[in-house]
N, C-alpha and C positions, 0 to 999 in steps of 0.2 A: 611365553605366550602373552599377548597385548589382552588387555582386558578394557571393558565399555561399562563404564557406571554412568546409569542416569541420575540426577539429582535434580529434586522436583521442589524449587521454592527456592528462590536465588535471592532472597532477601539478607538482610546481615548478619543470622548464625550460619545459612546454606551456605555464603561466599567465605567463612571464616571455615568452613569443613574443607568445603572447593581447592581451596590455597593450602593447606594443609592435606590434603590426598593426592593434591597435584603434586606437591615439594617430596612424599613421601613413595610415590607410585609413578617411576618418572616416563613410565612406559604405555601409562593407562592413558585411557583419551575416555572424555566425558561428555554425556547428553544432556544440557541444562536445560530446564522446562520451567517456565515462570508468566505470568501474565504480565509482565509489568517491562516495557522496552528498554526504562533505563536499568532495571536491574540486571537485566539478560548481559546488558550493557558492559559492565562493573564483573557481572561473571565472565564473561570471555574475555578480559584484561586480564586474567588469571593466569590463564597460558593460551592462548590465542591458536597456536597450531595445535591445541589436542582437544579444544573446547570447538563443540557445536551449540545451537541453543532453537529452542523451540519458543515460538510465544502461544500461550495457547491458557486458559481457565480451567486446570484441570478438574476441578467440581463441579462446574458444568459440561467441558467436553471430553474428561479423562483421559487416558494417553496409553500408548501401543509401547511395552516395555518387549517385545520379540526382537531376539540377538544381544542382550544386557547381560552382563554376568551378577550385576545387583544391582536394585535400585534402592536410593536413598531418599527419604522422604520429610523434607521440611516444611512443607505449604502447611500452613495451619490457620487459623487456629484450630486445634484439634478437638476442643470441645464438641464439635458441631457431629462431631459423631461420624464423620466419614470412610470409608473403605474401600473407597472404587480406587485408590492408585496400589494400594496392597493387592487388591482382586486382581488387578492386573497384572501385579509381579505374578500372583500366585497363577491366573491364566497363562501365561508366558514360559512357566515353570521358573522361575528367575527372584532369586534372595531377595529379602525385604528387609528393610530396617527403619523407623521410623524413631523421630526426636520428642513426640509425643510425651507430655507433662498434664496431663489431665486425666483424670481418673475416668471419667464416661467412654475417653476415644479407647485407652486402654481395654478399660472393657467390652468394644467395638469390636478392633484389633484382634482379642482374645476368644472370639467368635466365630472365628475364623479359623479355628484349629483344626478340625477335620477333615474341611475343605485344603488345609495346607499338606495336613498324613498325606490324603490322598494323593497328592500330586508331589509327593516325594518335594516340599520345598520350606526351607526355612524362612520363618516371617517371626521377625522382631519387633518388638514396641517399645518405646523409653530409652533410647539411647540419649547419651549428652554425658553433662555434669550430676544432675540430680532431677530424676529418677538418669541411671546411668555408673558412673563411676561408683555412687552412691550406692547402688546394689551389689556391684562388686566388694566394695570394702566392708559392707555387710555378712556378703559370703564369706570373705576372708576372718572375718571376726569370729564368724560360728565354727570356722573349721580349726581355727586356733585356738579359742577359749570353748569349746563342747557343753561347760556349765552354762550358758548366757540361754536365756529364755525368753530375753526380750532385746528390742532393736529400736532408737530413736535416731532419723535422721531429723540435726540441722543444719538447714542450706541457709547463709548468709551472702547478702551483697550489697556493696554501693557502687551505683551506676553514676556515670559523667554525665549521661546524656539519658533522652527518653527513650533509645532504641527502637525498635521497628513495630509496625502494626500492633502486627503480632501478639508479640508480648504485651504487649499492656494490655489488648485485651485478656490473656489470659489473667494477668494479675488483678484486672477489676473482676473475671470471672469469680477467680478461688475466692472475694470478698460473699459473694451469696450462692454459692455451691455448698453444698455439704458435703464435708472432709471426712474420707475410710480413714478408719483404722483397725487394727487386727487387733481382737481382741479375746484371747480365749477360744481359739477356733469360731468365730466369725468376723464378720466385719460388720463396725457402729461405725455411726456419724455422727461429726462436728459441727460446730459454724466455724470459718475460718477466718481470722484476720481479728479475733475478739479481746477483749480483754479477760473474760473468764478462761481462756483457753491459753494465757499466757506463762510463759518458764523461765525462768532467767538458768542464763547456762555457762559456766567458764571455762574459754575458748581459744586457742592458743591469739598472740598478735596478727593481724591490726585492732582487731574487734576486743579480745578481752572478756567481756562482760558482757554480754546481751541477752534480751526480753524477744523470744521467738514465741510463733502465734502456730495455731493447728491450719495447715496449708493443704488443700483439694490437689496435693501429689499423689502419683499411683504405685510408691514403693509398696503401701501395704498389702495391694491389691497383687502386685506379683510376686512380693515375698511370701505374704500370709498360703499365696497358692502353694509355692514348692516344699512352704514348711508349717506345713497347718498346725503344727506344736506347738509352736510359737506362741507366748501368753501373749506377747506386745511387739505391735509392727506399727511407728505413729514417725508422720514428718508432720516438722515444724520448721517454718522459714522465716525469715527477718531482715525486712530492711535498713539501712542504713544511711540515714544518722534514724533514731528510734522514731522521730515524727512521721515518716513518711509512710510506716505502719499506719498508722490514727488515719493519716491521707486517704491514702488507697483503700482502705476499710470503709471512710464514710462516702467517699465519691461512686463505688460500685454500688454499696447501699442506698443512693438517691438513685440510680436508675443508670449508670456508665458503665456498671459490671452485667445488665442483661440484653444479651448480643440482638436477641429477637426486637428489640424497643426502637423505633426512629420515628423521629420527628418530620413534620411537614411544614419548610418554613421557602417561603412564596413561590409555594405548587413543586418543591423539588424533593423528597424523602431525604431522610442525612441520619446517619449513623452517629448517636451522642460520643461513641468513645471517638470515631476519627476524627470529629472537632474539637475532643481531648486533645486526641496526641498532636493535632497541627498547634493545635495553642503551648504547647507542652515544649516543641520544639521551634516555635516561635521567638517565646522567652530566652529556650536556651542558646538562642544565635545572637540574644541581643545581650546575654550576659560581657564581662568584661573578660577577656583572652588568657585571663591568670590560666595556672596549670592545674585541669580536676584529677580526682584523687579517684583511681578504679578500685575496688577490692571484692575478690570473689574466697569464700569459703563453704566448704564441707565438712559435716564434722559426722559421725556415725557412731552410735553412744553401743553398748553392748551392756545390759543390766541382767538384775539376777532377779528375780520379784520385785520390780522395780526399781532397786537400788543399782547405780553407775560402777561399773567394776571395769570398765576399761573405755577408751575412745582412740580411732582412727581420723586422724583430719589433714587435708591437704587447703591448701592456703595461696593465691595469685595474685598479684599486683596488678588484675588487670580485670574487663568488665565478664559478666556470665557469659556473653557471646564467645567469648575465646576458650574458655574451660569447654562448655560444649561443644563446643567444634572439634576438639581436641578429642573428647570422649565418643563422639559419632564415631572422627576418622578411627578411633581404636577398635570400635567394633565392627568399623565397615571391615579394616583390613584382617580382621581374626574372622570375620566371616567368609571371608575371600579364601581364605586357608582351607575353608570348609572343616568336617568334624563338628558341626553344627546338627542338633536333630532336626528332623524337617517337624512343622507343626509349630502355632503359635504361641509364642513365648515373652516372656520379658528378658533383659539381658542376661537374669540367673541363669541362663541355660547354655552361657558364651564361658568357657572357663574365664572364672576372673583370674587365674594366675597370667593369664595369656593375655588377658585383656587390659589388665592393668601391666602388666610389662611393655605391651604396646603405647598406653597412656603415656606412660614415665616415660619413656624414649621420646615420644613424641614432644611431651612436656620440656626436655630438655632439648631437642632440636628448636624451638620457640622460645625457649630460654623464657619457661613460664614455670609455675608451681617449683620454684629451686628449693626448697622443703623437701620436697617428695611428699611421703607419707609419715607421720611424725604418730604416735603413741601416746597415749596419757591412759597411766593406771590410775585408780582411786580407791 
């Protein structure tokens, strides 16, 4: 049976999903929805006879998901708290999954839970890499080692390039947000991106050694839900090479990291982060053509009163856009399978057995993460 996945947000982790659902689902045909004409653009290059595309602002004008078998949701940034394209899967009756990395949409998203019961539909939050794979290999950790009472994700990367909107706003975001953590049956706050909040942690190659900072992720927020026992549920992330921490920490804290703030400069409003990221990707077209260096890692700590007693970590030579994309497609397609509850969830509620066999499969159709998943006792 042909199945129709909408996919809302055709910017550069949406098209990295797109390509990789297309290559995987060679039967599906897709609804792409995006404001942006060259992106729509770049999306139906994909696969051209099975792609449709929509242009349309879906946070101002929303969108009609009736006849979808699931929508997938990347328009972000997710901070801003929205829930009209979930609403709309859920009006529709029609699966939901979003890439959502911020703790407040998360908590939006999970607002939504009764409203999902009722309508017999499943609606997920945090797919990708981290929140994502990340929660899987968590589950996996707890179901293997039963003594582990606590959980530290660290998400590491170094990017070639500035990548899309998007993200950078959320990474000046998590700089003045305060960061969940589980702790003890509830959830405290952090500051993120600090120096007081920092770890040094040793991590399989390229990285080694690195200084990860307390990051406004929403692993805590949906692992601490399924497992309120938990004395310790805390991500920490880190860029790479270690300056670009210090960076992004003091540029969101002069005023790049709050979305609400623009400037009026001769009668026109302007957004400080998008005169970031254009100058951001200015510089990097004027750099010299040498070959940059991607690297994405995960690492998933499992402790016992705080003490390191095991780690699961997978490892890419390539940027978080790819890892993500990879981790969405894994959940779109184990959602597709159905055996899903309906009601809103974080990915803990997609077997990770199923969901990281999808990952790996896919991971090695991409001929990406060739580690797999790698072990470290301590």
């Amino acid at each position: 049976m042909n199945q129709t996945i909408m996919l809302v947000g055709a910017g550069h982790m949406g098209r990295s999903a797109l390509a990789i659902l297309a290559r995987s689902l060679p039967t599906a045909n897709f609804v792409v929805v995006d404001r942006s004409k060259d992106s729509l653009q770049s999306a139906l290059a994909v696969a051209p006879n099975r792609i449709s595309t929509i242009q349309t602002d879906v946070a101002r004008d929303g969108v009609d998901a009736t006849g979808m078998n699931l929508v997938v949701n990347f328009a972000g940034p997710f901070f801003i708290g929205s829930d009209r394209t979930a609403r709309a899967a859920i009006d529709a009756r029609v699966a939901y999954i979003d890439v959502c990395d911020d703790a407040e949409g998360t908590r939006t998203i999970l607002g939504l839970d009764e409203y999902a019961k009722s309508q017999g539909v499943p609606v997920i939050t945090g797919g990708g890499l981290s929140p994502g794979v990340s929660n899987w290999l968590a589950c996996d950790l707890l179901q293997q080692f039963p003594n582990l009472n606590g959980i530290k994700i660290i998400w590491i990367t170094r990017e070639p390039d500035p990548g899309g909107l998007a993200v950078l706003r959320h990474m000046l975001h998590m700089a003045v947000t305060p960061c969940p953590m589980w702790r003890n049956g509830t959830l405290v706050f952090t500051r993120g991106f600090v120096p007081e909040t920092a770890e040094t942690f040793d991590v399989p190659a390229p990285f080694n050694r690195v200084e990860a900072y307390d990051t406004a992720h929403p692993e805590p927020v949906t692992l601490g839900r399924i497992r309120p026992d938990l004395a310790l549920v805390q991500c920490k992330g880190s860029l790479y090479p270690n300056w670009a921490n210090s960076a992004f920490s003091t540029l969101g804290r002069i005023g790049f990291g709050h979305s609400e703030l623009s400037v009026e400069i001769n009668g026109t409003e302007v957004n400080p982060s998008e005169v970031l990221w254009r100058l951001l990707w200015k510089r990097h077209k004027m750099k010299p053509s040498a070959p940059r260096i991607a690297a994405t890692q995960v690492n998933v700590l499992g402790t016992v009163d705080g003490s390191p007693v095991v780690m699961k970590s997978i490892t890419d030579a390539g940027d978080m856009s790819r890892g993500t994309g990879l981790g969405m497609a894994a959940a779109a397609i184990t959602l597709l399978e159905g055996g899903v509850p309906p009601g809103a969830n974080g990915v803990e509620v997609i077997s990770h057995r199923r969901g990281l066999e999808h990952f790996l499969r896919l991971a090695v159709e991409a001929n990406s993460f060739s580690s797999g998943i790698t072990t470290t006792r301590f």
